[in-house]
FILOBA-433881 format. One line per field, with one value per atom (N, C-alpha, C): atom name; z, y, x; residue number from 0. Coordinates in steps of 0.05 Angstrom, whole numbers, plus 5000, padded with zeros to 4 digits. Atoms other than C-alpha are relative to their C-alpha. Example, Ala and Ser with C-alpha at 12.3 -4.5 7.8 and 13.67 -1.06 7.14 Angstrom:
BEGIN
site (N; CA; C; N; CA; C)
pz (5000; 5156; 5000; 4999; 5143; 5014)
py (4976; 4910; 5024; 4976; 4979; 5022)
px (5018; 5246; 5018; 4984; 5273; 4985)
pos (0; 0; 0; 1; 1; 1)
END
This chain:
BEGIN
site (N; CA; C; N; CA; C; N; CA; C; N; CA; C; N; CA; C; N; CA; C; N; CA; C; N; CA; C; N; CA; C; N; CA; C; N; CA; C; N; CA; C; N; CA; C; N; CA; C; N; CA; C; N; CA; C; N; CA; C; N; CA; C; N; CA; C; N; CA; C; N; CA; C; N; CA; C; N; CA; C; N; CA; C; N; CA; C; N; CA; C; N; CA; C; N; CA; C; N; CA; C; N; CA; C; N; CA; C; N; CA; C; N; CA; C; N; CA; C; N; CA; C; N; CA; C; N; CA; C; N; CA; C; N; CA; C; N; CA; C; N; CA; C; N; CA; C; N; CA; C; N; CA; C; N; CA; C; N; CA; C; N; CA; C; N; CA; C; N; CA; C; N; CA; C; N; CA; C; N; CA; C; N; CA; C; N; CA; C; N; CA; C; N; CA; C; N; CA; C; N; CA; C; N; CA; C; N; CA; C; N; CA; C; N; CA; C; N; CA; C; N; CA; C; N; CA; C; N; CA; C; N; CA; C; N; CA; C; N; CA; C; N; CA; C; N; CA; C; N; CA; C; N; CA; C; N; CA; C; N; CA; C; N; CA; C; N; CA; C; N; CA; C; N; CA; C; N; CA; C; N; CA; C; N; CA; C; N; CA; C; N; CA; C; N; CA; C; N; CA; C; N; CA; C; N; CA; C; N; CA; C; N; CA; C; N; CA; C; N; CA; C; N; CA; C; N; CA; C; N; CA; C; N; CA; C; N; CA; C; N; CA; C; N; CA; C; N; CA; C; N; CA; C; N; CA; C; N; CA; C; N; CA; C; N; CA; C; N; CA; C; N; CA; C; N; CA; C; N; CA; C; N; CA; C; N; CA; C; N; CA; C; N; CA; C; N; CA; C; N; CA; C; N; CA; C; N; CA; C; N; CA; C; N; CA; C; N; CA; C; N; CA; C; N; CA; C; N; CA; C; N; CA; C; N; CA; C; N; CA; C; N; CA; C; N; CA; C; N; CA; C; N; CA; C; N; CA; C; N; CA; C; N; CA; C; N; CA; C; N; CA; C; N; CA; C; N; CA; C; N; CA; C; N; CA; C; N; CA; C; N; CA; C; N; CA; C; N; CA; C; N; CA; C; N; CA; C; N; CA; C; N; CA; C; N; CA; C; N; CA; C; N; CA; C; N; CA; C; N; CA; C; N; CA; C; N; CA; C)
pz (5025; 3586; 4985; 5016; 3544; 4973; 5031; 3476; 4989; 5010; 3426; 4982; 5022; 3385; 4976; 5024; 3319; 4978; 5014; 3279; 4965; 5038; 3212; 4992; 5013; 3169; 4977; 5007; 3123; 4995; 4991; 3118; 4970; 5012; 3060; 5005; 4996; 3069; 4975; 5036; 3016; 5002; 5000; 2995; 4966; 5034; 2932; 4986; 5015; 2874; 4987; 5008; 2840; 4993; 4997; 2845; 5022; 4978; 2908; 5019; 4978; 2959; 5021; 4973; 3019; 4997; 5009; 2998; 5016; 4979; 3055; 5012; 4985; 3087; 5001; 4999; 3099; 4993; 5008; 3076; 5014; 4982; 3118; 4993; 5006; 3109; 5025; 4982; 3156; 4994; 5010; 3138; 5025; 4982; 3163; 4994; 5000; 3163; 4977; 5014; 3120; 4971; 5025; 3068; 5025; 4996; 3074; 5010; 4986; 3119; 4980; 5006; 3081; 5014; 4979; 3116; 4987; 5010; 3081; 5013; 4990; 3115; 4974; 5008; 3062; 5010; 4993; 3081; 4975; 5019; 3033; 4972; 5020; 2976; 4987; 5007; 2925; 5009; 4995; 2938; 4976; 5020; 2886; 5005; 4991; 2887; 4978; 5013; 2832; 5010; 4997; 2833; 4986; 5015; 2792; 5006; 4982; 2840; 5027; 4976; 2902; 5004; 4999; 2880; 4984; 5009; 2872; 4999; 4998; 2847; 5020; 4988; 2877; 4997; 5017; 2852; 5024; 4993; 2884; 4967; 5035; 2816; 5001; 4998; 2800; 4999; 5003; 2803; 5033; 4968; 2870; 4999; 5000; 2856; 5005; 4997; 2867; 4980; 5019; 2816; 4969; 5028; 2747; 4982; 5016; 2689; 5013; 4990; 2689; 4986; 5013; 2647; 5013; 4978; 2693; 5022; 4973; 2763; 5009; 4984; 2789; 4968; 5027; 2715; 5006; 4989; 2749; 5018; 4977; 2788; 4989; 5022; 2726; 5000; 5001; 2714; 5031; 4979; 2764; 5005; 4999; 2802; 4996; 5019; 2759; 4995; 5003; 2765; 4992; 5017; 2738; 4973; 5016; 2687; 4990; 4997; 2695; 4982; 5008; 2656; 5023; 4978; 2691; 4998; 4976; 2744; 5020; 4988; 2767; 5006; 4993; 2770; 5035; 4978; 2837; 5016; 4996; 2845; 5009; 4994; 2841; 5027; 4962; 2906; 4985; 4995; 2924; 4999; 5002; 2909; 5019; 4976; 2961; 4987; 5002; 2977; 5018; 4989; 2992; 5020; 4980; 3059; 5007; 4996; 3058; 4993; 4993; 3042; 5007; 4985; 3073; 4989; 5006; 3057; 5012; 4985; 3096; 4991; 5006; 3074; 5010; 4996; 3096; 4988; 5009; 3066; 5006; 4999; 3073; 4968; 5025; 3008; 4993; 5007; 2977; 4985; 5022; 2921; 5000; 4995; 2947; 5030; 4973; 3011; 5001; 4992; 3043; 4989; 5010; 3022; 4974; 5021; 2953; 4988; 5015; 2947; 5014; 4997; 2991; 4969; 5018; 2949; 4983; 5018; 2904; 5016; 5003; 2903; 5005; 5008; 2922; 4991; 5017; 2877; 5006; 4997; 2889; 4961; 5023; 2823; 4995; 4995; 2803; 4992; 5000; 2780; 5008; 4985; 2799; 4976; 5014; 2766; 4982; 5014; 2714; 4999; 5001; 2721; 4978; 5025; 2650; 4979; 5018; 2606; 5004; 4999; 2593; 4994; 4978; 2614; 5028; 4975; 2680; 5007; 4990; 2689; 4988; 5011; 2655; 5024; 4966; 2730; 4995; 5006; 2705; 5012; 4991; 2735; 5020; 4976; 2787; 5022; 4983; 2853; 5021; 4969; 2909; 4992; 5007; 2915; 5029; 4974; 2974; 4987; 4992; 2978; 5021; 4986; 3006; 5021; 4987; 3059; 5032; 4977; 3107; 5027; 4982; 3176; 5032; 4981; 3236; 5030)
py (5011; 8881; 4985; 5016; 8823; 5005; 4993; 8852; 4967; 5025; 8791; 5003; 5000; 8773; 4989; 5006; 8780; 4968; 5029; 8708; 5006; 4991; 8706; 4970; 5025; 8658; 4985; 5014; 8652; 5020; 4988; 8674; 4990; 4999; 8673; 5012; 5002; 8671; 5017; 4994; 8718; 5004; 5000; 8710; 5014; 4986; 8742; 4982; 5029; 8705; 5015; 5001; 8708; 5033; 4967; 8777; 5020; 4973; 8795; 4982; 5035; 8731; 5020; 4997; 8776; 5012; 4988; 8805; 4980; 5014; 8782; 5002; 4985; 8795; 4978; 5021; 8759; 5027; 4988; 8780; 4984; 5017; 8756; 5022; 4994; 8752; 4999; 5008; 8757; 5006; 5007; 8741; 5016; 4978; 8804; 4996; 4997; 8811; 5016; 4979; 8871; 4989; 5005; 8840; 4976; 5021; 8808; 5017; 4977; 8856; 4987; 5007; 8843; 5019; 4984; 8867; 4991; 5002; 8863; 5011; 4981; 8879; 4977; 5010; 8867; 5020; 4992; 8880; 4997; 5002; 8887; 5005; 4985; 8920; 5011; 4985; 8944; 5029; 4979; 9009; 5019; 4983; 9071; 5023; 4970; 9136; 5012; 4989; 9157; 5009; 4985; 9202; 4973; 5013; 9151; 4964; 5037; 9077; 5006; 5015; 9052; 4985; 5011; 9030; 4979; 5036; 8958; 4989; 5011; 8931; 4966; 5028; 8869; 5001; 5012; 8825; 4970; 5030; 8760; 4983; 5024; 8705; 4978; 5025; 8648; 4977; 5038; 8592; 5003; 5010; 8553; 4992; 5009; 8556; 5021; 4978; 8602; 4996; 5014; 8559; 5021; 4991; 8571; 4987; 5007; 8570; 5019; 4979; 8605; 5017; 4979; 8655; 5018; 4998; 8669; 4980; 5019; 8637; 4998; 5007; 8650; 5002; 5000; 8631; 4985; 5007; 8588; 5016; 4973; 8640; 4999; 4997; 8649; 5021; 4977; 8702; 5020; 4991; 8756; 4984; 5021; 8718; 5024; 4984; 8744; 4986; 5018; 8698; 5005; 4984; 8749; 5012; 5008; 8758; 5030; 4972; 8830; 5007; 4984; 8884; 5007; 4984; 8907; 5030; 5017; 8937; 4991; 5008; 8912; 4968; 5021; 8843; 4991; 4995; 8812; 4991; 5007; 8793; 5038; 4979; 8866; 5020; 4991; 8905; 5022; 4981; 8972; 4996; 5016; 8977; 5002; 4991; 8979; 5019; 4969; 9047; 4987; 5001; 9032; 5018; 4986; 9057; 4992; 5019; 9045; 4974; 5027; 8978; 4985; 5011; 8964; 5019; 4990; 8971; 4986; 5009; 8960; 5014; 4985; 8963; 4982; 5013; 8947; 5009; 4991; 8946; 4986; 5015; 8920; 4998; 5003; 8888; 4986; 5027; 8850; 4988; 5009; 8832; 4962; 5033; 8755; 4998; 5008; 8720; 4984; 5001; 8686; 4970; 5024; 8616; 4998; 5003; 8635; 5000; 4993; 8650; 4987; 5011; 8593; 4986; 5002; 8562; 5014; 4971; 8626; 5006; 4980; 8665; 5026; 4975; 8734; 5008; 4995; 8771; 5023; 4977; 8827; 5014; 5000; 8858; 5023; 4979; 8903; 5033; 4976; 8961; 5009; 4984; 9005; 4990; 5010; 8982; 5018; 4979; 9032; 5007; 5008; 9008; 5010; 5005; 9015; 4984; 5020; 8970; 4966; 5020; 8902; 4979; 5014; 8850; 4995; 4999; 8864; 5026; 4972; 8936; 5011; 4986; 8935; 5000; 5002; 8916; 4985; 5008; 8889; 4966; 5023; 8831; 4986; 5009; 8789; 4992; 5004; 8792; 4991; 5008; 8768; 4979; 5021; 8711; 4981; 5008; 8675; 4986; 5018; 8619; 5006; 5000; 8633; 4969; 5024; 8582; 5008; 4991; 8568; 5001; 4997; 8579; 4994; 5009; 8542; 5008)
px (5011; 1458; 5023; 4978; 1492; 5009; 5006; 1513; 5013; 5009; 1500; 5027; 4973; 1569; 4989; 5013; 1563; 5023; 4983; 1578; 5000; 4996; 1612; 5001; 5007; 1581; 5017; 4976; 1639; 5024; 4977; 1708; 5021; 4973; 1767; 5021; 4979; 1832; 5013; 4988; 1867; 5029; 4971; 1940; 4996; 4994; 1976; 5020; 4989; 1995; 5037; 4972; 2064; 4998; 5001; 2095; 4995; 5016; 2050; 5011; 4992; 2081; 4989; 4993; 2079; 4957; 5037; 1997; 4983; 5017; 1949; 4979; 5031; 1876; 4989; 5026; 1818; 4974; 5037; 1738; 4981; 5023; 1686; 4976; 5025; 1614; 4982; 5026; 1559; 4975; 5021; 1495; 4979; 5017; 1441; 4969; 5037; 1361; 5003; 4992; 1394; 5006; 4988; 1437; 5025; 4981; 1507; 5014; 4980; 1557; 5021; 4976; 1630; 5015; 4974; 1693; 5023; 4979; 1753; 5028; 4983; 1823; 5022; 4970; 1894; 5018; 4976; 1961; 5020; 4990; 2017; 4999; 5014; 1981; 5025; 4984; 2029; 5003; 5001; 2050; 5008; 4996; 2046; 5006; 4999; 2078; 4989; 5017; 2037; 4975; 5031; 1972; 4987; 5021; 1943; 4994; 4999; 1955; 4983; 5010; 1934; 4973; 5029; 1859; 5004; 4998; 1848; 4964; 5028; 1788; 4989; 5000; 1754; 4973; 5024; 1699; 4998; 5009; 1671; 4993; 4992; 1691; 4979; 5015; 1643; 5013; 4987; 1707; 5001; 5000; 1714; 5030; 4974; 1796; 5014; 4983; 1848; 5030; 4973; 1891; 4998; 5000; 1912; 5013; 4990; 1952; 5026; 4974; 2032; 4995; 5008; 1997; 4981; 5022; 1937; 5003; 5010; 1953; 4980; 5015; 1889; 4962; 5008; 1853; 4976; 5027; 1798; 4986; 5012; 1780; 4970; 5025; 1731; 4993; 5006; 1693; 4984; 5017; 1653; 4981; 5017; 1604; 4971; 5021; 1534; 4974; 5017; 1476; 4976; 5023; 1427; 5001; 4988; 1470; 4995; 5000; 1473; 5026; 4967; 1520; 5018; 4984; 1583; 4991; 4997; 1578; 4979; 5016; 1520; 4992; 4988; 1546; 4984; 5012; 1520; 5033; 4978; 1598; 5020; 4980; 1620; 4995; 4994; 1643; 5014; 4992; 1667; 5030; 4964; 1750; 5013; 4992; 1796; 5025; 4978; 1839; 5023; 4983; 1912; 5001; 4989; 1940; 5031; 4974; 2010; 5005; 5001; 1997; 4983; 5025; 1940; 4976; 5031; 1861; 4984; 5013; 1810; 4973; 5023; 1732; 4975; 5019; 1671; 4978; 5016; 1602; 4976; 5029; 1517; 4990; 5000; 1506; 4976; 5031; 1433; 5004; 4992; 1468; 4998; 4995; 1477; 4993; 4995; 1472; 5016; 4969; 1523; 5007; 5002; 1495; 5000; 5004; 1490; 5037; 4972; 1578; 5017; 4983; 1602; 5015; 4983; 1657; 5003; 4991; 1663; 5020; 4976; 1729; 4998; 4993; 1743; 5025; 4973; 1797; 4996; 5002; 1827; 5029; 4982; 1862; 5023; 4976; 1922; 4992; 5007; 1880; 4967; 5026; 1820; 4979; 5027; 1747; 4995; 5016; 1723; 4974; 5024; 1656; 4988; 5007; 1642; 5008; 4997; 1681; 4991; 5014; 1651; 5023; 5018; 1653; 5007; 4994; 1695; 5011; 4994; 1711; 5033; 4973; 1785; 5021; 4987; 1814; 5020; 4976; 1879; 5000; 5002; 1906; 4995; 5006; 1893; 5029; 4967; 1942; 4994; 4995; 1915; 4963; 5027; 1853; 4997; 5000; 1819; 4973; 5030; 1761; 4984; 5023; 1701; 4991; 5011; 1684; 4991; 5017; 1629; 5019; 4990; 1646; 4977; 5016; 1616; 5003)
pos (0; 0; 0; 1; 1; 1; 2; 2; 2; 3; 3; 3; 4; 4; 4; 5; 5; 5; 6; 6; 6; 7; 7; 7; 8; 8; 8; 9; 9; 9; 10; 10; 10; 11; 11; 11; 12; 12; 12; 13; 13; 13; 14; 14; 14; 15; 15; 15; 16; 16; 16; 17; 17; 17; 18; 18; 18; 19; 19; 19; 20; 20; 20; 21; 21; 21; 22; 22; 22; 23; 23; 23; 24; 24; 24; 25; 25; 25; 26; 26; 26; 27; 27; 27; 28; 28; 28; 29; 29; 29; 30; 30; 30; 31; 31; 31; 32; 32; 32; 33; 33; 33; 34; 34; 34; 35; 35; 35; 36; 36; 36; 37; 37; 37; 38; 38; 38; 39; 39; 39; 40; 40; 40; 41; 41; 41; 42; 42; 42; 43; 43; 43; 44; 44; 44; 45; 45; 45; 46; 46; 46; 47; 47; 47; 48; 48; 48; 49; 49; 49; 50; 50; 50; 51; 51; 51; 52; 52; 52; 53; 53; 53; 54; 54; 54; 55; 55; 55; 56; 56; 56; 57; 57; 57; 58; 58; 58; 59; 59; 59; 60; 60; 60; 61; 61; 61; 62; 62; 62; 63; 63; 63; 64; 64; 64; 65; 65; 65; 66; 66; 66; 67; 67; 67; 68; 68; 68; 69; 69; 69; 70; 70; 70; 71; 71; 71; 72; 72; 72; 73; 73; 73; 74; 74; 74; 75; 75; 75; 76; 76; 76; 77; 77; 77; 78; 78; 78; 79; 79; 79; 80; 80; 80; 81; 81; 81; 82; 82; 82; 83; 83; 83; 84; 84; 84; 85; 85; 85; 86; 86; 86; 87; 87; 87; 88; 88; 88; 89; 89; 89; 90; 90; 90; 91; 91; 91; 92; 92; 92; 93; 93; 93; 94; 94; 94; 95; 95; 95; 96; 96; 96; 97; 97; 97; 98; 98; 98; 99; 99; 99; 100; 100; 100; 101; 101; 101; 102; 102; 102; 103; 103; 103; 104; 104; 104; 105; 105; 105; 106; 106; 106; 107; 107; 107; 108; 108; 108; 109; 109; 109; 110; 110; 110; 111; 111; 111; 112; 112; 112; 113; 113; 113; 114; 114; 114; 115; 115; 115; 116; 116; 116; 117; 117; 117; 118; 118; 118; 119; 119; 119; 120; 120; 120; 121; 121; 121; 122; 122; 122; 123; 123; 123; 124; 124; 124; 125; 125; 125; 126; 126; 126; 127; 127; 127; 128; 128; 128; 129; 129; 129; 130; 130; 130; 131; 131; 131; 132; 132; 132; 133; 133; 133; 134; 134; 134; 135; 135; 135; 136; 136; 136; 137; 137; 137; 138; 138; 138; 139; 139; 139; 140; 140; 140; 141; 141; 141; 142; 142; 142; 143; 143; 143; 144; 144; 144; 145; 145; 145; 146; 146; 146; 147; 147; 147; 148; 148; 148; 149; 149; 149; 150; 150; 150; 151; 151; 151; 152; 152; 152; 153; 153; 153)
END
């Protein structure tokens, strides 16, 4: 029997902005009967010897940049991407956070929130602290360190 390879409909590239240079992964989407699979793997993840580090939030942004200002490098990012215009965290931008491993996090999830055509050119961000998922209007997820464009993939 031929098992059927699964195709990823799009794919970002994530690097880390000033501070994080060596911060790296990719997020891919594949587009299901289900929802949207995401897969996220970073490398280079700050590392905390604190009880209270290693969780990093991460949001899909409604900018199509990864640019900024020297105050906010990744300041077009814009806000969570929210098109229902939902409270946090029910955002259709917000995602599960990733758990440091040394350095590395790796997550995957089946999401309805979007499909895969609705967040080409959107941003995923990943940020310097853990989500709260109660303060408004983005969870209190510090700053932003690492960021990647969403793009299709043929």
């Amino acid at each position: 029997m031929e098992r059927k390879k699964t195709v990823i409909n799009a794919i970002a590239k994530i690097e880390g902005g000033n501070g994080y240079p060596d911060l790296n992964g990719t997020a891919s989407f594949v587009q299901t009967k289900e929802g949207v699979l995401v897969t996220v793997k970073v490398n280079k993840l700050p590392q905390n010897s604190t009880c209270n580090g290693g969780i990093y939030a991460l949001h899909i942004h409604d900018g199509e940049s990864c640019t900024g200002t020297k105050a906010d490098q990744f300041s077009n990012a814009k806000t969570h991407y929210n098109p229902l215009n939902c409270p946090h965290p029910y955002h259709a931008g917000d995602l599960p956070p990733l758990i440091g491993n040394d350095g590395i996090a790796y997550m995957s999830l089946l999401t309805n929130r979007f499909t895969v055509d609705e967040i080409i050119n959107k941003v995923i961000v990943i940020h310097a602290n853990k989500d709260d998922f109660t303060t408004q209007p983005s969870g209190n997820a510090g700053t932003k360190i690492g960021c990647g464009k969403i793009l299709r993939q043929w």
